[in-house]
Structure formats: structure tokens, C-alpha cells
C-alpha positions in Angstrom: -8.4 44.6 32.5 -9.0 41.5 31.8 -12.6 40.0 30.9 -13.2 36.2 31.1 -17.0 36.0 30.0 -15.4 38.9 26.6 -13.2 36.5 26.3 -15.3 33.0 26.0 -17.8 34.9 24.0 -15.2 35.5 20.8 -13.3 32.0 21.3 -13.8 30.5 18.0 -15.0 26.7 17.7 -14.4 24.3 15.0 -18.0 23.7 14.1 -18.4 27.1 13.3 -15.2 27.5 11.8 -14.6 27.7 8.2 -13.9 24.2 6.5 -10.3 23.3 6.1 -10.0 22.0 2.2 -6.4 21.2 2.7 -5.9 20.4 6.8 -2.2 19.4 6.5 -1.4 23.1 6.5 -3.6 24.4 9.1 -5.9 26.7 10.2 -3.6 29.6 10.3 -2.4 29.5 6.4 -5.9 29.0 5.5 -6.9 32.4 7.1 -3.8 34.2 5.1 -5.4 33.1 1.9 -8.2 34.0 2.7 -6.6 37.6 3.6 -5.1 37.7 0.4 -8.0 36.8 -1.3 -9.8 40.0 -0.2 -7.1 42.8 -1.2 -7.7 44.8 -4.0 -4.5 45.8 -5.0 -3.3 42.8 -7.7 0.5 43.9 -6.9 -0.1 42.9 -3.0 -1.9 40.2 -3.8 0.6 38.4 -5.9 3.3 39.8 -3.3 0.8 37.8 -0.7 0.8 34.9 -2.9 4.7 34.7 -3.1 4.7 34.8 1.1 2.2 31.7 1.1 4.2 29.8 -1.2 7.1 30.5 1.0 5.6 29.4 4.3 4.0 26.3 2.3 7.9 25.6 1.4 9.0 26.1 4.5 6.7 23.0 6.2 9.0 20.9 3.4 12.4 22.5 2.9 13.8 19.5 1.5 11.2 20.1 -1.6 10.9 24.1 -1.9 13.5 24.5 -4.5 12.5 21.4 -6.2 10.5 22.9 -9.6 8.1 20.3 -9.7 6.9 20.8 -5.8 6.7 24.8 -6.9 3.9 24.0 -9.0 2.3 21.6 -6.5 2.5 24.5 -4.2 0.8 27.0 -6.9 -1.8 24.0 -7.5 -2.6 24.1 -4.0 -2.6 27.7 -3.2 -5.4 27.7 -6.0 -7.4 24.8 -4.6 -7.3 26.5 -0.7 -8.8 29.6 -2.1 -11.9 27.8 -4.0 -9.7 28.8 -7.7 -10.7 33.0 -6.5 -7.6 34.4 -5.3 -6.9 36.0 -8.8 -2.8 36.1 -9.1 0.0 35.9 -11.8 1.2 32.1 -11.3 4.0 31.1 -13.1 2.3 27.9 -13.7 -0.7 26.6 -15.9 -3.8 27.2 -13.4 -5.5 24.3 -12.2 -8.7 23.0 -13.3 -11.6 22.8 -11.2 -13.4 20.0 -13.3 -10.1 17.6 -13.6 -9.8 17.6 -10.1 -12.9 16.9 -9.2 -12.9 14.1 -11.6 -13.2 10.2 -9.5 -11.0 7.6 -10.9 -13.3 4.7 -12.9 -14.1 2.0 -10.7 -12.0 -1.3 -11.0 -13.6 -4.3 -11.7 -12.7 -7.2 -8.7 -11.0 -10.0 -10.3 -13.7 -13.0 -9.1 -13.8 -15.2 -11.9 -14.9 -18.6 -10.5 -15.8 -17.9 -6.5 -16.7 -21.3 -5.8 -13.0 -22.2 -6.3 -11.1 -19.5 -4.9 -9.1 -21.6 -2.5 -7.3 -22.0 -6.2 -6.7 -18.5 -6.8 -6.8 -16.4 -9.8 -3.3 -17.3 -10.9 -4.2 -20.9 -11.5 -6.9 -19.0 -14.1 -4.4 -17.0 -15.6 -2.4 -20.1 -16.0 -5.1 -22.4 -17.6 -5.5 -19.6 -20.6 -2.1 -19.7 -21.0 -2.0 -23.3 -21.4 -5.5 -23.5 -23.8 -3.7 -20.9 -26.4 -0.5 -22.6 -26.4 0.0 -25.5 -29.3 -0.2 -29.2 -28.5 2.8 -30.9 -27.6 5.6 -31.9 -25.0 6.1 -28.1 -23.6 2.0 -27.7 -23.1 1.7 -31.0 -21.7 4.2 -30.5 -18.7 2.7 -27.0 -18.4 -0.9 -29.2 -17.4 0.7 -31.0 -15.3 2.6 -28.1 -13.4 -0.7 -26.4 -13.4 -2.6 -29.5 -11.9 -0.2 -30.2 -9.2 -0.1 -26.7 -8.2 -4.2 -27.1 -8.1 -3.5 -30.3 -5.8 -1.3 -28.2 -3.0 -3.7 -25.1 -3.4 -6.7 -27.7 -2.5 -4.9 -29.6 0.2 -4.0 -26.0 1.8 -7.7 -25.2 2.5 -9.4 -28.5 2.3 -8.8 -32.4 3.9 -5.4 -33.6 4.2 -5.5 -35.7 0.8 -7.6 -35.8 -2.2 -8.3 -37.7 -4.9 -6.2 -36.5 -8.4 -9.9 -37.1 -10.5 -11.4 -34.0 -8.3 -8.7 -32.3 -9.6 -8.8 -33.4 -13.1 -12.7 -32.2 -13.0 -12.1 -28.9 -11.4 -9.6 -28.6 -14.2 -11.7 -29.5 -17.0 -14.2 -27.1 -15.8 -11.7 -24.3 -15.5 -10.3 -24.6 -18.7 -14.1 -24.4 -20.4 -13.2 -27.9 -21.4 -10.2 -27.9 -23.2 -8.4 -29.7 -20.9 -9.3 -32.9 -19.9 -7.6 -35.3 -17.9 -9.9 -37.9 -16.6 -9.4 -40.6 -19.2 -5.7 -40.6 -19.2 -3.4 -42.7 -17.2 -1.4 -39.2 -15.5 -1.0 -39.1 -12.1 0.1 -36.2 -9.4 2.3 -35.9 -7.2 1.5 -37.9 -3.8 -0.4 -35.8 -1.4 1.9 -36.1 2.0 5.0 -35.1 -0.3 2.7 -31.8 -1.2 1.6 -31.4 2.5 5.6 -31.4 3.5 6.2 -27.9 0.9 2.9 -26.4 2.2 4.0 -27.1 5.8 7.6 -26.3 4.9 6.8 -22.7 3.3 4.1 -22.2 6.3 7.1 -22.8 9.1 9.3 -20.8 7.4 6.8 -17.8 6.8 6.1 -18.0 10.6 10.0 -17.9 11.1 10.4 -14.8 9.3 7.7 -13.2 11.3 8.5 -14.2 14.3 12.1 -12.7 14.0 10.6 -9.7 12.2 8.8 -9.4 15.6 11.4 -9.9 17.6 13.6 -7.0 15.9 11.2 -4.5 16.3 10.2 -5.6 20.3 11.8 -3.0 21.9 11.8 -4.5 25.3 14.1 -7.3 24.0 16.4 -4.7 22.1 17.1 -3.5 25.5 18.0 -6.8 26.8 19.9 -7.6 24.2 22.1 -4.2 24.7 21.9 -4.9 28.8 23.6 -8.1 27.9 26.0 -7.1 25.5 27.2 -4.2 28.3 27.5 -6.9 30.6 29.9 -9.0 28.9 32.1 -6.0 27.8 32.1 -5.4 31.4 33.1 -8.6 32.4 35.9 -9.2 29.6 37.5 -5.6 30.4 37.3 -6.8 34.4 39.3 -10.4 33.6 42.4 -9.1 31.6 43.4 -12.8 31.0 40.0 -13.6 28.0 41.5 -10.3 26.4 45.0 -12.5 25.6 
């Protein structure tokens, strides 16, 4: 006969459940390996082991023949079982130490924060420029540079400014290599640089707004409602199919 209070006092909840160290796989694996883990005989064990694997395969049959995913699957069966379930792997056994190893931590790239409406790039680019030798090809390559600094400014800033703030910022940047205050050069005019910024903005907008349109799937509807309907209507008037 059936007991409701037996039966709510061996329900199993998660805070008192074991912890899951791979949850993709699910509660239910984890308990075979832990199954296999605690027979003695090595033959069933490793006969165990092979079982796992298969199920593991089975959740990605496009990848269980694959040789490289049988040794992911090995790795794993190792790391689910805290590296004790002691069976013949065909595979080098993983290493408790490497994996726990944490990747060093990458330096952010903020080399001049005060100007970062310019961008890293514009960096990058000025220490190209300073190693490169003086002449023709290194002076156009300031100038690219500066009137690329002009659009970047004008982007985030007023609507024009004045090429000497750029020629400063410049100087600055480039640790004072490049200096451009006492000569006679002169940038490109800022409402012709406004035009590409506003040109590339509109056209970035464009793209995202057909982007969004694509995946609306209300309008996807419409657009097949409307299709039907004019199918309909040109197989009803014989005379538009001559």
C-alpha cells in the first residue's frame, strides 16, 4: 500500500544532494560513476567504465566515434569521479594539477585614458609612424593618422575643432616625436568629416534595422500572408498568367 508521509521522508533534495562537478550530464550518470567507483572487481569496473562512455556518447552521437571526443570522454569520466575510479583508459590520465591551473590574467590595453574617444588603434599607429624613416611615405602616414584623430574627436566631442588640438594631442601621443604645430599642414575640413561619420552611422543603423526586421517573426508572417495572397489572386485571374 502506498505511504505518502514514507514517501516524502526519502524524496531527495538538491541541497542535500551530492554536488554535480559536470551538470551537462545529469544527476543520473553522476550516480553510475559513483556506482562504479565502489566495485571491487577491476574487470566490472572497467566493463562499467566502457557503459558510461557509451551513454556520454550517446548525448552527442555526431562526436562518439570521433577519436579525439573519446578522449574528452575518458578526461571527463576521470574528473566526475574526483580522478578515484581506478580503470584501464586507453588514454593518458588526466592531471589534477593542470586542470586546476587558472589562465594568467590579461593586462587591459588603457594606455592613455584621458583620450580614449581616439582609441587604441590611433596608438598603435603613432609607433608605427615614430619607427618608420623620414620621408614622403611617413609623412602621408601623419597626416592619415591626424585626420583619422580629427573624425575620432568630432564623433565624441563638438561638431568642429580646431586642427592645433589635434596637432597637440598628437605631439603628446607620439612622446614628442611628432610635431606639427609649426608647420603650415592642414586637415581635412570638419563638415566633410562629419558627412563619413554620419554616412557610416546611417548605414550601420540600416544594417541593423533590416537585421531586425529578418529575424521579427511577426513580419515574417506577414510577409508569407502576403505572398499567399497574391499567388491566390494571380491563379484566380487567368489573364496576369499570359
Amino acid at each position: 500500500m502506498y505511504n505518502s508521509v514514507e514517501a516524502v521522508n526519502h524524496l531527495e533534495y538538491n541541497a542535500e544532494r551530492s554536488h554535480l562537478i559536470i551538470p551537462e550530464y545529469g544527476r543520473h550518470l553522476q550516480k553510475l560513476i559513483s556506482q562504479a567507483v565502489a566495485l571491487e572487481d577491476r574487470a566490472e569496473r572497467n566493463k562499467a567504465a566502457k557503459y558510461i562512455i557509451s551513454v556520454m556518447g550517446n548525448l552527442n552521437p555526431h562526436l562518439r566515434d570521433v577519436p579525439d571526443f573519446q578522449h574528452k570522454l575518458w578526461d571527463q569520466l576521470f574528473i566526475m569521479s574526483d580522478f578515484t575510479i581506478d580503470v584501464d583508459s586507453p588514454y593518458p590520465l588526466p592531471n589534477r594539477e593542470i586542470l586546476a591551473q587558472k589562465p594568467d590574467r590579461l593586462a587591459y590595453p588603457q594606455n592613455f585614458p584621458k583620450y580614449r574617444f581616439y582609441g587604441n588603434n590611433i596608438k598603435y599607429m603613432i609607433d608605427v609612424a615614430n619607427k618608420w624613416e623620414d620621408g614622403p611615405l611617413k609623412d602621408a602616414l601623419i597626416i592619415v593618422i591626424a585626420n583619422h584623430m580629427k573624425k575620432s574627436f568630432l564623433s565624441w566631442n563638438k561638431d568642429t575643432v580646431k586642427d592645433d588640438v589635434i596637432f597637440q594631442h598628437l605631439l603628446e601621443l607620439s612622446g614628442g616625436k611628432i610635431n606639427l604645430l609649426s608647420t603650415d599642414e592642414e586637415l581635412s575640413a570638419s563638415n566633410d568629416l562629419m558627412k563619413v561619420n554620419k554616412k557610416l552611422s546611417n548605414k550601420t543603423h540600416s544594417n541593423a534595422a533590416i537585421s531586425s526586421n529578418n529575424n521579427n517573426p511577426r513580419q515574417k508572417m506577414q510577409r508569407g500572408t502576403t505572398n499567399r495572397n497574391n499567388s491566390q489572386n494571380n491563379n484566380r485571374n487567368p489573364k496576369q498568367n499570359f
